[in-house]
C-alpha positions in Angstrom: 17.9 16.5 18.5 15.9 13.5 17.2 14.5 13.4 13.6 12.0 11.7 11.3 12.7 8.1 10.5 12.9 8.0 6.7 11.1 4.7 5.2 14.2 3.1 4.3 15.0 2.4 8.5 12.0 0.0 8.7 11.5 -1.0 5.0 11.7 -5.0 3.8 15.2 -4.1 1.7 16.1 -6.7 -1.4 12.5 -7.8 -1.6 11.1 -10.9 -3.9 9.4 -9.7 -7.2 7.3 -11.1 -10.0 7.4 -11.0 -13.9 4.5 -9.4 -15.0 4.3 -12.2 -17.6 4.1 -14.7 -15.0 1.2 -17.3 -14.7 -0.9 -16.2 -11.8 -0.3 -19.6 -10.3 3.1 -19.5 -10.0 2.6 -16.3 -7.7 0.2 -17.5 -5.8 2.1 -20.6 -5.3 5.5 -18.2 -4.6 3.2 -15.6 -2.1 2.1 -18.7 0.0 5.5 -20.6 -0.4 7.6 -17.4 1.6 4.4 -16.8 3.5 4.0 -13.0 2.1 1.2 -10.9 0.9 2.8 -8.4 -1.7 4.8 -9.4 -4.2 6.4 -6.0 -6.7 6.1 -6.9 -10.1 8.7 -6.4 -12.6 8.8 -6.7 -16.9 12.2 -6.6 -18.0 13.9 -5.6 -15.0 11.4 -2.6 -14.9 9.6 -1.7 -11.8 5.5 -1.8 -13.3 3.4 -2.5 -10.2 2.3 -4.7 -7.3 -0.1 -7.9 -7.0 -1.6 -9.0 -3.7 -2.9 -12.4 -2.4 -6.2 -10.6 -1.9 -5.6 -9.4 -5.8 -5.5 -13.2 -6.9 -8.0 -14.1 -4.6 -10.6 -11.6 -5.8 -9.6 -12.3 -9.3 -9.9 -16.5 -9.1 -12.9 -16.3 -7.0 -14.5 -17.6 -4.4 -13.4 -21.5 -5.6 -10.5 -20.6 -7.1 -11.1 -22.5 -10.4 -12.8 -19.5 -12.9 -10.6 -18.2 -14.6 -8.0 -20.5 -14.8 -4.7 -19.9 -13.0 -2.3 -20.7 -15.9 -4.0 -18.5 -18.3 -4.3 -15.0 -16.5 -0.8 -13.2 -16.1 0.1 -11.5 -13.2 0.0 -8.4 -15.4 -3.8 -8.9 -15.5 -4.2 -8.8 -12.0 -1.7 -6.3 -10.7 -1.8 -2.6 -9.6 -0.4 -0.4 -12.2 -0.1 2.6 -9.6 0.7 1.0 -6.5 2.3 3.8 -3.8 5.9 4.4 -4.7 8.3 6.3 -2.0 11.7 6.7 -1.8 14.1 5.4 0.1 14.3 9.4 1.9 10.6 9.6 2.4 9.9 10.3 6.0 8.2 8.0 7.7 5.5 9.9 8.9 4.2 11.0 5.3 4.0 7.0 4.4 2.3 5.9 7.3 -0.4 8.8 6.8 -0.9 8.0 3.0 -0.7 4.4 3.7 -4.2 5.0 6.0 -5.4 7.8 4.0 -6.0 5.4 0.9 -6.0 2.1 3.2 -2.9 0.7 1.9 -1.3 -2.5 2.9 2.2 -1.8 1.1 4.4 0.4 -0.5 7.2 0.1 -2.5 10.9 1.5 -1.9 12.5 3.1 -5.2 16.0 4.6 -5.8 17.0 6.1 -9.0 13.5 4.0 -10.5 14.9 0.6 -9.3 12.7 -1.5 -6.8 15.1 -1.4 -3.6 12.2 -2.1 -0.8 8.9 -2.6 0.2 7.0 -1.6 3.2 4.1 -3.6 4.2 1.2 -2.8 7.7 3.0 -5.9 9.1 6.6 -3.8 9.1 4.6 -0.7 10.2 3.6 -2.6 13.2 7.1 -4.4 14.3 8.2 -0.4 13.8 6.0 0.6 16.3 5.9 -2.5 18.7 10.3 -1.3 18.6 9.6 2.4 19.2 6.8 1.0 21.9 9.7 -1.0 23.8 12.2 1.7 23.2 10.1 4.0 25.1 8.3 1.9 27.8 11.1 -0.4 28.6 9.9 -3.4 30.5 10.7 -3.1 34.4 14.0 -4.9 35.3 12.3 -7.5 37.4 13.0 -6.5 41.2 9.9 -4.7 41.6 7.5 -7.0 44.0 4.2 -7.9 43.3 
């Protein structure tokens, strides 16, 4: 009998993180650098929330030069609450939370500690596996 995938099956594990106390610069710099768009944010070894490229981008601006990079902290752009599962969650409870609330990530807990995050982009190699899984692609012999 087949069961519910739990989030930690198609979850991002070991992901990067962010001190809060970090100048918004240096993630924006980091988010671009690994090519990423959700970075958890840490203080102390604490997991405290998650900051965005779209976060930075909203808060910098349209010419990215008010207010200045170096002087905001990424604990002044971050989201305090962001959507926190863990790693037993079934799969099908994210996913319907995730597009309840419009959510682009989630981050993977165990015992408090950051372990994982879940992003739209894993949701969708998830699905394109599950796709191909079910509909394999014909073997090749059939004519045209």
């Amino acid at each position: 009998m087949k069961h519910m995938p739990t989030i930690k099956s198609v979850m991002t594990p070991f992901p990067y993180s962010v001190e809060g106390s970090a100048a918004i610069r240096e993630a924006k710099e980091f988010l671009m650098s690994k090519r990423i768009r959700h970075l958890p944010v840490t203080e102390d070894g604490k997991l405290v929330g998650m900051v965005s490229d779209r976060d930075i981008k909203l808060i910098l601006g349209p010419d990215f030069a008010y207010p200045s990079e170096d002087e905001l902290r990424v604990r002044d752009v971050m989201v305090k609450e962001a959507y926190t599962v863990s790693l037993s969650e079934p799969l099908d409870v994210v996913l319907e939370h995730m597009a309840e609330h419009h959510l682009g990530s989630v981050l993977v807990t165990k015992k408090g500690k950051l372990v994982g995050v879940f992003t739209a982009t894993d949701a969708c190699r998830a699905f394109a596996a599950s796709l191909r899984t079910r509909f394999p692609p014909p073997d090749g012999d059939q004519a045209a």
